[in-house]
N, C-alpha and C positions, 0 to 999 in steps of 0.2 A: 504494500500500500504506500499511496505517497502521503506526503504532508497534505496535500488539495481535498486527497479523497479523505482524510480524518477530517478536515475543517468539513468537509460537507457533509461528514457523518454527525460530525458535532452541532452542526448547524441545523442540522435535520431533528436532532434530538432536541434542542433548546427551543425550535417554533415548536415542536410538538407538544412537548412538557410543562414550558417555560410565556411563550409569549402568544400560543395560539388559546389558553387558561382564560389569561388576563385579557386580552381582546374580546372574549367571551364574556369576562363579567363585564364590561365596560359597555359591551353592545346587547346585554340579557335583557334590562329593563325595554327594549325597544322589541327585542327579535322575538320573546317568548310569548306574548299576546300574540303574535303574526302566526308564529308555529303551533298554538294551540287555537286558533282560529281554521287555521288548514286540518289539522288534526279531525277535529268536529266536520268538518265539510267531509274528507275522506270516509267518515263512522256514519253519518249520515247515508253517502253512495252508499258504502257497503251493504249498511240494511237496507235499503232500497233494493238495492240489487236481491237479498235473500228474502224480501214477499216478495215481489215477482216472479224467483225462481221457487217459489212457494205456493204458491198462486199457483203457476205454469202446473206444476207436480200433482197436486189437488185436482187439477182439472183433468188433467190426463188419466188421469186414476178413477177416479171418479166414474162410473158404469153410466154408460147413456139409460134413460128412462126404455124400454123397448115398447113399439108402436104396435097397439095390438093386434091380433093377429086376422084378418080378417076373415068372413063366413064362412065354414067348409068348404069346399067345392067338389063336386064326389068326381074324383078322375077313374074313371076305367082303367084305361089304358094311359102310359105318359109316352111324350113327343121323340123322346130319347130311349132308344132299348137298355136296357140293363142302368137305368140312370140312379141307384140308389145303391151301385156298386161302384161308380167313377167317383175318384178323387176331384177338389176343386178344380185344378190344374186341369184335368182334361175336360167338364164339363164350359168353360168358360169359351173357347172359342166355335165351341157347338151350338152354344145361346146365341150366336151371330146371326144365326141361319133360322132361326123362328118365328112365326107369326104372332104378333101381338096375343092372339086365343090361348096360343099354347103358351109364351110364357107366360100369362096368367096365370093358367096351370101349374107349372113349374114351381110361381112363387106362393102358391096358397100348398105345393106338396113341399117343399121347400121349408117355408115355415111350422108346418105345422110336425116333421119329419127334424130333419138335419138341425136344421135354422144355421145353415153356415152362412158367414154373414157376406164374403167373398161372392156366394153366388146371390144371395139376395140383393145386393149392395148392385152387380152385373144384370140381374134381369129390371132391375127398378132404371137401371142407366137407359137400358133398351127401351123400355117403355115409355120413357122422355118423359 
């Protein structure tokens, strides 16, 4: 080491310890109102932030009321063969291809059967 880099060590150590203290208390009476005024702003945010991420979670959680179910419909036969053996996945792009009559059918076997909401959610889309 040299002499330069001890004076700068030295130097380092004295604002630290020494004179960055005392510029501290000299500037407190001014600066500690301003940092506890930001302080309450920032606590503020925060809880703001956590009821609406509160809120958010509640509502998400929260079960829709379900729309009831409406009159029987007595289906004989349904529009899709074997339709209460397909998974969502493959009943959905089969619903594309049906007449207003039949998915009526569909959503009154639908509900009152499965009640998968995927395909309810898909025949109410079709029906406009």
């Amino acid at each position: 080491m040299t002499s330069g880099d001890e004076k700068s060590l030295v130097d380092q150590a004295l604002d630290t310890f020494v004179f960055a203290p005392i510029g501290f208390l000299l500037e407190a009476r001014e600066m500690i109102p301003k940092l506890a005024d930001r302080g309450r702003g920032q606590v503020a945010l925060a809880r703001l932030a956590g009821k609406v991420a509160q809120n958010k979670h509640a509502a998400s959680t929260t079960a829709p009321t379900p729309e009831p179910a409406p009159e029987p419909v007595e289906v004989i036969s349904l529009p899709i063969d074997d339709y209460d053996d397909l998974s969502a996945p493959q009943l959905l792009p089969m619903l594309d291809t049906l007449q207003s009559d039949d998915l009526s059918a569909l959503l009154a076997h639908e509900q009152s059967h499965r009640g998968r909401a995927t395909v309810v959610n898909r025949i109410r889309q079709l029906q406009g």
